[in-house]
N, C-alpha and C positions, 0 to 999 in steps of 0.2 A: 179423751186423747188415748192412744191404744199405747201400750206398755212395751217400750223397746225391751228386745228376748233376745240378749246376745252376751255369755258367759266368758268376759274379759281374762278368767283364770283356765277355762279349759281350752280359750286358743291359745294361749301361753304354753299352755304345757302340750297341746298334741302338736304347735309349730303344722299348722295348717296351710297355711301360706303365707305370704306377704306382711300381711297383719300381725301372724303372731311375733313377728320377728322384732315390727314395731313395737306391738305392748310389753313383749320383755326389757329392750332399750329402758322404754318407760318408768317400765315397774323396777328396775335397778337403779336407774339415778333418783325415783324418789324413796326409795328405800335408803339410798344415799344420804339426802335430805332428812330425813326424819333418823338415822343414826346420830349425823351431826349436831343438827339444832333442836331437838323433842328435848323437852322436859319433863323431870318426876312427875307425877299424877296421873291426873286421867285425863285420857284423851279422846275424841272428837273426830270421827272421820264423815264428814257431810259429802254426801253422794257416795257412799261407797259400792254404789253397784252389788257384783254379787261376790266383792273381796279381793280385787286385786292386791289393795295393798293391806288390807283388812288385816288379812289371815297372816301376814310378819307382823304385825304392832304387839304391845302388850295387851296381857290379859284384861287389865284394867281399862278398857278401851269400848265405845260407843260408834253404832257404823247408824248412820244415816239417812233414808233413802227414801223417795218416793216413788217408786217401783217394788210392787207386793214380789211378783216375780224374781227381780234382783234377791229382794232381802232373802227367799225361801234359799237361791241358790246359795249367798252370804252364810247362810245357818250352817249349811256342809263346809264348806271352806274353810271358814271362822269361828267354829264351833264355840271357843270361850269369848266371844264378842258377846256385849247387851245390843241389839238392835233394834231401830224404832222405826215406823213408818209416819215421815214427818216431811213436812214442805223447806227447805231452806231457807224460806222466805219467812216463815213463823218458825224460828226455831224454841222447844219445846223445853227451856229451858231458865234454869237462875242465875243469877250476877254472879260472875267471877267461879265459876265452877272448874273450866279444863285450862290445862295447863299449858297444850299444847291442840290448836286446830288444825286438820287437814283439812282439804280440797281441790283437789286434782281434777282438771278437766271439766266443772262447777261454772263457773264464774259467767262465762261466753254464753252459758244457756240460761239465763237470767235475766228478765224484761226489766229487773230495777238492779241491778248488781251496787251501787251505794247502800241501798236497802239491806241485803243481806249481809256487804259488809258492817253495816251498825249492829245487827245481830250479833256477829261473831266478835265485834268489841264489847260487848255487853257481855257475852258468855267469858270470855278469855280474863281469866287470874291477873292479874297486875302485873309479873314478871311473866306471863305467856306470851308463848310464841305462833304464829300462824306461816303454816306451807302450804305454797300450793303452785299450779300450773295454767295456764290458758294457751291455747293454739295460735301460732302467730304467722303471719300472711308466709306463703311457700308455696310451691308447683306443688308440694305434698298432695293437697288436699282434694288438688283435680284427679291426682293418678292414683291415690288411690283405692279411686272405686272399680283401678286392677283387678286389686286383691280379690282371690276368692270367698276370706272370708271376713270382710269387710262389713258391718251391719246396712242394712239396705235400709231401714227404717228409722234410723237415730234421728236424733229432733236435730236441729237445725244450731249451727252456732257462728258464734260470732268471731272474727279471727282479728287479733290486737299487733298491732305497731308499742314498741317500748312504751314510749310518752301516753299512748292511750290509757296503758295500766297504768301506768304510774297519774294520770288524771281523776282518774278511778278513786284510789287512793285518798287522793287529796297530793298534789304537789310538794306540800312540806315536810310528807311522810319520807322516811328512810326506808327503800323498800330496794332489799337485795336483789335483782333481775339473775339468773345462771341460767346460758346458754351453752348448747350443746349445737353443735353440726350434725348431728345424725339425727336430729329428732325437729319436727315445724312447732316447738311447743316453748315457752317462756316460763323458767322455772322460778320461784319467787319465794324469799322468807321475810318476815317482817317481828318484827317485836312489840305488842301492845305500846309499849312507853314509847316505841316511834311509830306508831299510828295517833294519829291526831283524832278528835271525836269529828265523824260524818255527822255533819246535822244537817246536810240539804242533797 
């Protein structure tokens, strides 16, 4: 599969067009996010690209990613990150390690997404927390491949109704949903102790 090449930090910052204006929105409500509910320790950014939200986290913090490409950009960006090139799907990791998990924008491009959730209840600390977001059905998605600088090559994803994620999950889970109108995305915290154990 060929390696999507599209630096989520330098359209941000050159505001190129259309796009970038969207991944700033982004990248500030979930920096939002992760001021609020992140906890001491260390922390866990799965798919972190080439550091959008990387390069605000602390120091003590791990990016992600199956993209060689991505991670090389990551390295500039987020210079004090450890970074790993690793599958989300096998995450590369011990019981009860981070304290707090990201994943933003993850979840949708994932053929077994229960799968990777049991992953990240297996890595997440006892009182950890996990953030994260998925694209939820909108005209967004049609218009904007407007944008000039839109990536033409991204893989393919899947777009969620509330109840889907929350299916996901497991139904019994307590799973905070934060919506914005400016954004087609479903913002989400959850708490290990209200995540139930995925076993199917």
């Amino acid at each position: 599969m060929q390696e999507e090449r599209y630096d989520w930090v330098e359209v941000v910052s050159t505001f190129a067009g259309l796009e970038s204006i969207y991944h700033f929105i982004r990248q500030k409500l979930m920096q939002k996010l992760i001021r609020q509910y992140s906890r001491k320790g260390w922390h866990l950014d799965i798919g972190c690209g080439t550091g959008l939200v990387l390069y605000c986290m602390p120091a003590h913090t791990v990016g992600l990613d199956i993209n060689r490409w991505a991670l090389e950009k990551a390295k500039i960006h987020a210079p004090k990150a450890q970074l790993i090139l690793a599958d989300a799907d096998h995450l590369p990791f011990r019981r009860n390690v981070f304290s707090t998990i990201t994943f933003f924008e993850v979840l949708e491009h994932m053929d077994n997404p229960r799968h990777v959730l049991r992953g990240i209840y297996r890595t997440l600390e006892s009182s950890g927390v996990l953030l994260g977001s998925v694209p939820r059905e909108s005209p967004f998605w049609k218009l904007r491949i407007l944008s000039s600088t839109c990536p033409r090559n991204e893989p393919f994803h899947n777009l969620y109704r509330k109840h889907e994620l929350r299916q996901i999950f497991n139904p019994s889970a307590r799973l905070s949903c934060h919506f914005s109108v400016w954004l087609p995305n479903f913002f989400f915290t959850a708490e290990k102790t209200n995540i139930p154990r995925i076993d199917s």
